[in-house]
PAZAPA-4460 file (N, C-alpha, C; in steps of 0.05 Angstrom, whole numbers, plus 32768, in hexadecimal, padded with zeros to 4 digits):
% residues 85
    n_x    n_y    n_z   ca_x   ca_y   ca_z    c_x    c_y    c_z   seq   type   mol
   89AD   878B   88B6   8992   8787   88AB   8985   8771   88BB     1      X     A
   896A   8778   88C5   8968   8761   88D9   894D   875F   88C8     2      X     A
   8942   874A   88C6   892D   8737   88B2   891C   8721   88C7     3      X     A
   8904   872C   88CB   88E7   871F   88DC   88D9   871A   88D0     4      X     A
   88CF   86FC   88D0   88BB   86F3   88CC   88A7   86DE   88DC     5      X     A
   888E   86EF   88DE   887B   86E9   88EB   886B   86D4   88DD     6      X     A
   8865   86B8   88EC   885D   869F   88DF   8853   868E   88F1     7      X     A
   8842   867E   88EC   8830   8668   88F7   883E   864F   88F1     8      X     A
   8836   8631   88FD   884E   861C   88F6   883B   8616   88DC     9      X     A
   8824   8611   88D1   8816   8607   88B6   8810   861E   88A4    10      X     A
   8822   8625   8895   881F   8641   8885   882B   8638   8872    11      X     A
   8820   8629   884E   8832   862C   883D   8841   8642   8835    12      X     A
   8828   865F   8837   8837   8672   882E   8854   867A   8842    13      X     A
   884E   8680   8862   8864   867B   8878   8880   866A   8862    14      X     A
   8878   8651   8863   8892   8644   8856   889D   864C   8845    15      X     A
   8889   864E   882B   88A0   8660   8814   88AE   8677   8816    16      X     A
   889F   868B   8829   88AC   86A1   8831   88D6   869A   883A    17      X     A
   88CD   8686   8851   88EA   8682   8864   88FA   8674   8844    18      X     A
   88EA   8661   883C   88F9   8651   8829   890A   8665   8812    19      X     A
   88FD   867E   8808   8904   8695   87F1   8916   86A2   87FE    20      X     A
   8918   86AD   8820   892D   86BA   882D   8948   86A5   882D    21      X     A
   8947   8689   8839   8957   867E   8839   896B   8674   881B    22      X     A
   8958   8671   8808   896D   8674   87F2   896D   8682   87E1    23      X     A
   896A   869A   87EF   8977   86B4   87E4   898F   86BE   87FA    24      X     A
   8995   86AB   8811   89A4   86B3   8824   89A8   86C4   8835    25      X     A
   8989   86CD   8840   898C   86DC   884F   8989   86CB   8869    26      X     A
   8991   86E3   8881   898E   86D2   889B   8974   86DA   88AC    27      X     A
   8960   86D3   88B6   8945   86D6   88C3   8940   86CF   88DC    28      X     A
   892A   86E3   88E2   8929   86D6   8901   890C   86C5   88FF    29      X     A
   88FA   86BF   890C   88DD   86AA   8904   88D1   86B6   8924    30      X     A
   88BB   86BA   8925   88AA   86C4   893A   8888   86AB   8932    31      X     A
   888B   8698   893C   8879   868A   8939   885F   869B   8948    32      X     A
   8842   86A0   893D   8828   869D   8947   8817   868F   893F    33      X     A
   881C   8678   8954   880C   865D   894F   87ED   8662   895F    34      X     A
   87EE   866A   8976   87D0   8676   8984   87C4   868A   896E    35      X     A
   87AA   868A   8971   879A   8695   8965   8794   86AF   896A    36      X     A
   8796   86B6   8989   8798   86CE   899A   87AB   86E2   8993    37      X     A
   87C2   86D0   8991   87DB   86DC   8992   87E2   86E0   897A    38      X     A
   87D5   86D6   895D   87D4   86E7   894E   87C7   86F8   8942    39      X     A
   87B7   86FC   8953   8798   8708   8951   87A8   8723   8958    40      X     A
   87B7   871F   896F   87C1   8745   8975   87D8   8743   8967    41      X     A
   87E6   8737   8959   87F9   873C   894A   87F1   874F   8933    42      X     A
   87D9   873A   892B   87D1   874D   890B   87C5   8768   8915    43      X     A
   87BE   8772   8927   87AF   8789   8931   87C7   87A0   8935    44      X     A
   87D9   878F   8945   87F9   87A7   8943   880C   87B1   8924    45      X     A
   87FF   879A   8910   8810   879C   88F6   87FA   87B7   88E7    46      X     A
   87DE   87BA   88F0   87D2   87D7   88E1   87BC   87D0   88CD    47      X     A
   87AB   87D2   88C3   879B   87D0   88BA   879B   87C1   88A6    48      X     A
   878D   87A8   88A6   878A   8795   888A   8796   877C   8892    49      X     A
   87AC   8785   88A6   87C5   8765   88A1   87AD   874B   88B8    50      X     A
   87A5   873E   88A1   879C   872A   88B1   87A9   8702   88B0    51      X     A
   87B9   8703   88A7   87C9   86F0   889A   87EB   86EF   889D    52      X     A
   87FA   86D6   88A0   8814   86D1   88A0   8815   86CB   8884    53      X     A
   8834   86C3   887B   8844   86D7   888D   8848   86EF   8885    54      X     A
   8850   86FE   889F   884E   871E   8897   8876   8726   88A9    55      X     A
   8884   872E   888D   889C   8735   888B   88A8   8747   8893    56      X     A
   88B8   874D   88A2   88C4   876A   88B1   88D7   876A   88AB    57      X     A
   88E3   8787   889D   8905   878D   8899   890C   87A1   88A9    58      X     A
   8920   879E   88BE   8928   87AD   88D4   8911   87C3   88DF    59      X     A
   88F7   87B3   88E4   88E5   87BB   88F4   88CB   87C5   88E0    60      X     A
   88D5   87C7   88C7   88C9   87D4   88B4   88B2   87B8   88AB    61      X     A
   8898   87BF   88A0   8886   87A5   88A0   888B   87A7   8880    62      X     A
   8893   8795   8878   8897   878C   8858   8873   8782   8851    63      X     A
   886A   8771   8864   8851   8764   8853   8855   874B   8855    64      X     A
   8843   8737   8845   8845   871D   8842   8854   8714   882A    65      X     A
   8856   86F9   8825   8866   86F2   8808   8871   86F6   87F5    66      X     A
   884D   8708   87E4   885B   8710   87D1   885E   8728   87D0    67      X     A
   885F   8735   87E7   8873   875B   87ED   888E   874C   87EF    68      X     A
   888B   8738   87FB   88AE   8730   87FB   88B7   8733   87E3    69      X     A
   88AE   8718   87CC   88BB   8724   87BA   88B8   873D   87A5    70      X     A
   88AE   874B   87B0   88AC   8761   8798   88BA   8778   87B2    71      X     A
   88CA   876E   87C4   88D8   8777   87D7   88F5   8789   87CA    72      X     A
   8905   8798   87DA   8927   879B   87C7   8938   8786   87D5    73      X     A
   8926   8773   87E1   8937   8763   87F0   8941   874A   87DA    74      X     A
   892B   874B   87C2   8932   8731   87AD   8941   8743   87A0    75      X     A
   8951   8765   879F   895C   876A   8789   897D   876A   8798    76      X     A
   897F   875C   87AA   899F   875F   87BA   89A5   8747   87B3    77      X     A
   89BD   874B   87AE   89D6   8735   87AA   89D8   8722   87B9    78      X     A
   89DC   870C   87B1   89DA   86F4   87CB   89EB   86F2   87DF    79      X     A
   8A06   86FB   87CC   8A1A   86FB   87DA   8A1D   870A   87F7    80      X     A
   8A17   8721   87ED   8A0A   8736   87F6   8A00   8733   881E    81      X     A
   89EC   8722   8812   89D5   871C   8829   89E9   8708   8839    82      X     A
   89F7   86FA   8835   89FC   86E7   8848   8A15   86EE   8856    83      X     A
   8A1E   870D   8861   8A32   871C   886A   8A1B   872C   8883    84      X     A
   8A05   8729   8882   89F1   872E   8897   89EB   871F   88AF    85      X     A
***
């Protein structure tokens, strides 16, 4: 299970995101877009609407921002679970 998240360095929402993955134990990768440009074509490749971080990917698949995370099946796996990933 590989887990992307796309984030800027000043994003409270960005932080709670990593902060909800990490203690729930999962492992993540972080794709900072700090340029404006560069996330200007990010949100254009994610499809219609996404104009905002962070925006969450499960093995390529676009979960959404925050609160798709948690209303994700990623908050309904075992902790234990997650940290064998």
């Amino acid at each position: 299970m590989e887990i992307v998240v796309h984030t800027k360095t000043i994003c409270p929402w960005c932080d709670m995101a990593k902060n909800w993955l990490d203690e729930k134990g999962y492992n993540f990768k972080i794709v900072v877009h700090d340029e404006t440009s560069e996330r200007q074509i990010f949100y254009e490749n994610c499809g219609d609407g996404v104009r905002s971080v962070p925006q969450i990917f499960l093995d390529g698949e676009r979960i959404g921002g925050y609160t798709d995370l948690l209303n994700s099946d990623l908050n309904n796996f075992n902790i234990s679970f997650n940290k064998d990933f």
